[in-house]
C-alpha positions as CSV (number, residue, x, y, z in Angstrom):
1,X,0.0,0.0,0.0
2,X,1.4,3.4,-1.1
3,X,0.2,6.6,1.2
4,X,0.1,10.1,0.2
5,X,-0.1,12.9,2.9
6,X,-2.9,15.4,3.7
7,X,0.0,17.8,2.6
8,X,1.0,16.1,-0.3
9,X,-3.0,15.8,-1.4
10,X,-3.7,19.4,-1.1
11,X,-0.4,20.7,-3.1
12,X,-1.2,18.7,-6.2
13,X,-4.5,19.9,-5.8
14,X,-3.4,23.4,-6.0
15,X,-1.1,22.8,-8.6
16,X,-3.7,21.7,-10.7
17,X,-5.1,25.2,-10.6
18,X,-8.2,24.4,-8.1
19,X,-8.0,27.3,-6.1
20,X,-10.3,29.4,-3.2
21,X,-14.1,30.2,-4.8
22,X,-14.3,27.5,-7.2
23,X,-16.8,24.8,-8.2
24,X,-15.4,21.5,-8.8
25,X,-16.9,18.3,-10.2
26,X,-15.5,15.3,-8.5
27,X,-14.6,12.2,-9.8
28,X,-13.0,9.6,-7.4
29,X,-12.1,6.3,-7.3
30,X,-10.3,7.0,-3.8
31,X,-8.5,3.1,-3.9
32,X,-6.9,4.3,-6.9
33,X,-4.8,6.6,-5.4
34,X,-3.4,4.3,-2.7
35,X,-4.3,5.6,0.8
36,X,-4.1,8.7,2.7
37,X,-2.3,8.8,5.9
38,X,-4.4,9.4,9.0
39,X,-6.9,7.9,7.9
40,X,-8.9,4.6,7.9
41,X,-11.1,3.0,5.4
42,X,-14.4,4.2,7.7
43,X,-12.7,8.1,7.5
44,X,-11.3,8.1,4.0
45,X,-14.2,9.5,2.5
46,X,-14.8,12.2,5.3
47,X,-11.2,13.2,5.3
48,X,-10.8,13.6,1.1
49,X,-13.9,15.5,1.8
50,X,-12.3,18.0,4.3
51,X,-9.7,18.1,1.9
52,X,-11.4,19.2,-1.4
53,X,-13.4,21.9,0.9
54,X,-10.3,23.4,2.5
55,X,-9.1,23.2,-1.4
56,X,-12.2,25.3,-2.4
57,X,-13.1,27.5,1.1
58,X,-16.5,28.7,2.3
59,X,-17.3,30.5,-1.4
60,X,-16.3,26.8,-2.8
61,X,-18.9,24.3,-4.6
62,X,-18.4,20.8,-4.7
63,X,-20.2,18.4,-6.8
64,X,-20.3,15.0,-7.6
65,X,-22.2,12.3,-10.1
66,X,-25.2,11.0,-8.3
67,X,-27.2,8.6,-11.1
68,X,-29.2,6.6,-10.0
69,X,-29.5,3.8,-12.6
70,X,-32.0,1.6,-11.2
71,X,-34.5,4.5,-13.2
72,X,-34.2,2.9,-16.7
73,X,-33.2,-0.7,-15.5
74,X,-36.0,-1.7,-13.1
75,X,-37.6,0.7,-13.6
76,X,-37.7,2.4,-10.2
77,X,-39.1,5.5,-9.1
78,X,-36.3,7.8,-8.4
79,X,-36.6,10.3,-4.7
80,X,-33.7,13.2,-5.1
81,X,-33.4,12.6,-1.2
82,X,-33.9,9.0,-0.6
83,X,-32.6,7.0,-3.8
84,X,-29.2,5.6,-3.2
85,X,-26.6,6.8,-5.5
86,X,-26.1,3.4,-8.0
87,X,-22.9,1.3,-6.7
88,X,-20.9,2.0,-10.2
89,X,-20.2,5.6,-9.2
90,X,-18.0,4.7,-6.1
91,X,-18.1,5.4,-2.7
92,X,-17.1,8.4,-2.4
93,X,-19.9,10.1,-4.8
94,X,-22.3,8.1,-2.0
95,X,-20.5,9.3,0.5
96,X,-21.2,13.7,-0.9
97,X,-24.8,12.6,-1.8
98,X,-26.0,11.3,1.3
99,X,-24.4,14.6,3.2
100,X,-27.2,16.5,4.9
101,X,-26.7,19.7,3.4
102,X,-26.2,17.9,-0.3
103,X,-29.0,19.4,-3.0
104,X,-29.3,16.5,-5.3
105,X,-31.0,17.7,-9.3
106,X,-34.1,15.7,-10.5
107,X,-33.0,14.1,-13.3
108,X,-32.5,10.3,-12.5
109,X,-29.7,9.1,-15.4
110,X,-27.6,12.1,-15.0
111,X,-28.5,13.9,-11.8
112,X,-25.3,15.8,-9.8
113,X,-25.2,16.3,-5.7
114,X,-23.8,19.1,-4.6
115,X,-22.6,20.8,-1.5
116,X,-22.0,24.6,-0.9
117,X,-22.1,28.1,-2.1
118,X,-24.0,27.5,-5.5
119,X,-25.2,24.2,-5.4
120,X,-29.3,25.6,-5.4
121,X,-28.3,27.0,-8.0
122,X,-26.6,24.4,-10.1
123,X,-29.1,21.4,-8.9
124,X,-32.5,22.9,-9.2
125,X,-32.8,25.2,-12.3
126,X,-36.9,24.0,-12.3
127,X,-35.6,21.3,-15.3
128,X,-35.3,17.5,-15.0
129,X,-33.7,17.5,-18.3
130,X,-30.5,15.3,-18.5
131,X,-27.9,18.1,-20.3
132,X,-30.1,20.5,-22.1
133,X,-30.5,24.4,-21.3
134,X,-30.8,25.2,-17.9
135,X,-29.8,21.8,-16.9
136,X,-27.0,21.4,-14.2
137,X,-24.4,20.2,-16.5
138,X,-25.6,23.9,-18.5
139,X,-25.5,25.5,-15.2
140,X,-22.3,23.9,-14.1
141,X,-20.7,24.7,-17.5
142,X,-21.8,28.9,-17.1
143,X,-20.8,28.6,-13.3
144,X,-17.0,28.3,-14.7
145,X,-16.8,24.7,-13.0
146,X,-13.9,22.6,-13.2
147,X,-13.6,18.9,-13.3
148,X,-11.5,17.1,-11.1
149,X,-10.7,13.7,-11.7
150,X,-9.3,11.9,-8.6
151,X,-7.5,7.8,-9.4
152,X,-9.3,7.7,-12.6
153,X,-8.9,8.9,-16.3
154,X,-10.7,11.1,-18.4
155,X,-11.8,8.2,-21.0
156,X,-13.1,6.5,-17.9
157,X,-15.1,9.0,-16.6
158,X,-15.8,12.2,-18.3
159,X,-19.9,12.2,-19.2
160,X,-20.0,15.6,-19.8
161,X,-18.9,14.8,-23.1
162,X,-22.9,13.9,-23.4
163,X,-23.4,17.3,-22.8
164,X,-21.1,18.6,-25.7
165,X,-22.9,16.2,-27.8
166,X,-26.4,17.2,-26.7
167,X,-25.6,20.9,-27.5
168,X,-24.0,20.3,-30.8
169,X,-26.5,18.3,-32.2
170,X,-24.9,14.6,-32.8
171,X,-26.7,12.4,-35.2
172,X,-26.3,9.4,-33.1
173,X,-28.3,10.0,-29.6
174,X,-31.1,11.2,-29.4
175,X,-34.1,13.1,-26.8
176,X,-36.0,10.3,-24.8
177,X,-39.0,11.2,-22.5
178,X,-39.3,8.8,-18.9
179,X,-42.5,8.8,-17.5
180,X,-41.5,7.1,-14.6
181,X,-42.6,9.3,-11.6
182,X,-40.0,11.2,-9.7
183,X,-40.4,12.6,-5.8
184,X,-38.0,15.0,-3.7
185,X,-38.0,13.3,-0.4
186,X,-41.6,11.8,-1.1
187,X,-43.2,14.8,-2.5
188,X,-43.9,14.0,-6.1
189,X,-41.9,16.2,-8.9
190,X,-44.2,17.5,-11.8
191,X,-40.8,17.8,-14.0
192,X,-40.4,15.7,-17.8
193,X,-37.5,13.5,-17.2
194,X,-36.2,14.1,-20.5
195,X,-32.2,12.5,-21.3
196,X,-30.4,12.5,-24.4
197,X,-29.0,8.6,-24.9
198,X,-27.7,7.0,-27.5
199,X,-29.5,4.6,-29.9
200,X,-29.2,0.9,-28.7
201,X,-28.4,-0.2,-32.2
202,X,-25.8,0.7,-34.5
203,X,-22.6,-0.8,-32.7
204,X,-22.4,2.9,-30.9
205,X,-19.3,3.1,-27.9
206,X,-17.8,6.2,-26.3
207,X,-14.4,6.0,-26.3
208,X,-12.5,9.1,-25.5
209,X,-8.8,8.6,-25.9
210,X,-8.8,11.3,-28.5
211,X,-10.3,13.6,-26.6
212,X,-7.8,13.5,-23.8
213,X,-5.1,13.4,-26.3
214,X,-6.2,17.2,-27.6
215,X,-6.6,18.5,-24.3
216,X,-3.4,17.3,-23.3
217,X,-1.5,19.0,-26.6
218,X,-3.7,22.1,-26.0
219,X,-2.4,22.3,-22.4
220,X,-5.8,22.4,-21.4
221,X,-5.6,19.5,-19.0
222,X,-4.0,19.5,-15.9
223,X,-2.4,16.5,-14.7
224,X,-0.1,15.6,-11.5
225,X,0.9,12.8,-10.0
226,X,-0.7,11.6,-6.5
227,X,0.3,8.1,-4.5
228,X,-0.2,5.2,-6.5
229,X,-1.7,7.4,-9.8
230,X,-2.4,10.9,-10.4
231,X,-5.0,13.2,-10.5
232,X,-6.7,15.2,-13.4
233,X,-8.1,18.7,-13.6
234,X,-10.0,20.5,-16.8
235,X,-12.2,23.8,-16.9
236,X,-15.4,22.6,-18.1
237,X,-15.9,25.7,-20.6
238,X,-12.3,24.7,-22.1
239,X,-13.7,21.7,-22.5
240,X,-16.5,22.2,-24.1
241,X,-15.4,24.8,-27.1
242,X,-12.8,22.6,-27.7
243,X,-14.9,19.4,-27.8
244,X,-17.2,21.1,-30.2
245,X,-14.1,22.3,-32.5
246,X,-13.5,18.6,-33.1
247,X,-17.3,17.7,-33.7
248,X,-17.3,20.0,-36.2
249,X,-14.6,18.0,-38.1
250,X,-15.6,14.6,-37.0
251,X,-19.3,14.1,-35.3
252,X,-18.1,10.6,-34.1
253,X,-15.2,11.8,-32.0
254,X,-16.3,10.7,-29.0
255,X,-16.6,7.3,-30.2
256,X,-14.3,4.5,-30.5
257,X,-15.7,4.3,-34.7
258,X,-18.2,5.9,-36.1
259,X,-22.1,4.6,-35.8
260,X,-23.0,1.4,-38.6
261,X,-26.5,3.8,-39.6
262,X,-28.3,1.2,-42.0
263,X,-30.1,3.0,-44.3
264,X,-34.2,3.9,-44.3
265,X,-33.9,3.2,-40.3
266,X,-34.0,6.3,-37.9
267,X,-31.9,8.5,-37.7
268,X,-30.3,7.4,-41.6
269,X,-31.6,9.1,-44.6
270,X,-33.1,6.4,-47.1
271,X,-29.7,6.3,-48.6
272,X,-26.2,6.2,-46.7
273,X,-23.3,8.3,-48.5
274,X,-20.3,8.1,-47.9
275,X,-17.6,10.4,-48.2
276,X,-14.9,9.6,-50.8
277,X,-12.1,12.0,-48.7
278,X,-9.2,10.5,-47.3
């Protein structure tokens, strides 16, 4: 086991260019990183959290994913308050969620928790739209928020790469309305679930090893090394104007190839052309 100090944590924090007043999105797979002295397995999750808010200070947001995937797969009515965030996102997005003072947004499949200064703000815009206008990934974006990526890589975890996509316009995912009733700590919700998601069909997978690659070249993301692996940092709005500068020349870039359309289906014209350009 390799340990990293709370000294060590907050330096390469810093260094990363989180500083006093921002709002950070937090991706963690804590075990990752090794383990941080001090601390047990019980406290870990506490202590990173003490951490990221000295990082950020009183004026500081904090946010992290808080799907809750049971939604589409059950399906399961989803409570902003009472539905467990789903096991894939780690324990330490539980751990934020389930904080008293955490404001959880209303859309199931691709709701954030957030703790601090804007986090009313961020989480309950009066939309339970996945990553349209006025959503919390919109909000998040015009707040000036900044991802942080803690033990994990940006091809593992970056979603808001759906919300490039949804603003751009990609031919490959498309609007889909839930009807499955939503409640905010038992009170029912008289929101549309709306989420953009890709179409099931077509042999369609993310894969965003490019996308990392031109962040990196455009020194636009921040990475530094911390215990056993490192830890990432990207301004969401650099993010996105450079995300849509390579949609514009490639609408697949986000994928791993683009999508097999067959033609006459949805959303293929009744005949497929394909480009003759190198």
């Amino acid at each position: 086991m390799k340990y990293y100090s709370a000294e060590e944590f907050l330096d390469s924090i810093r260094s990363s260019g989180i500083t006093q007043g921002d709002t950070v999105l937090v991706h963690a797979s804590l075990f990752s990183l090794g383990m941080l002295k001090d601390a047990s397995l019980e406290t870990l999750c506490a202590q990173i959290y003490g951490l990221l808010r000295q990082a950020v200070g009183k004026e500081g947001t904090l946010l992290v994913p808080a799907y809750f995937y049971e939604y589409a797969r059950t399906p399961e009515p989803f409570d902003a308050v009472l539905s467990p965030v789903s096991k894939e996102l780690g324990v330490f997005a539980q751990y934020v969620a389930a904080l008293p003072d955490a404001v959880r947004s209303y859309n199931p499949l691709t709701c954030l928790a957030a703790v601090g200064q804007h986090a009313e703000y961020i989480c309950r815009g009066g939309t339970a739209t996945g990553y349209g206008v006025d959503s919390p990934w919109d909000r998040l974006t015009r707040s000036g928020g900044k991802c942080l990526m803690l033990g994990v890589a940006l091809p593992q975890c970056f979603t808001y790469c759906h919300y490039i996509e949804q603003m751009f316009g990609v031919p490959h995912m498309y609007a889909k309305r839930y009807t499955v009733p939503i409640y905010d700590n038992g009170m029912p919700v008289s929101l549309p679930v709306i989420t953009y998601v890709r179409y099931l069909d077509y042999d369609i997978h993310v894969g965003l090893h490019r996308f990392e690659a031109v962040l990196k070249e455009n020194g636009l993301l921040m990475s530094n090394p911390l215990g056993l692996n490192a830890l990432h940092v990207v301004e969401l709005k650099n993010a996105f104007e450079k995300g849509i500068e390579c949609l514009k020349q490639d609408m697949s870039f986000f994928l791993l190839h683009p999508p097999r359309f067959r033609a006459g289906e949805i959303p293929a014209d009744e005949k497929i052309y394909h480009s003759h350009t190198a």
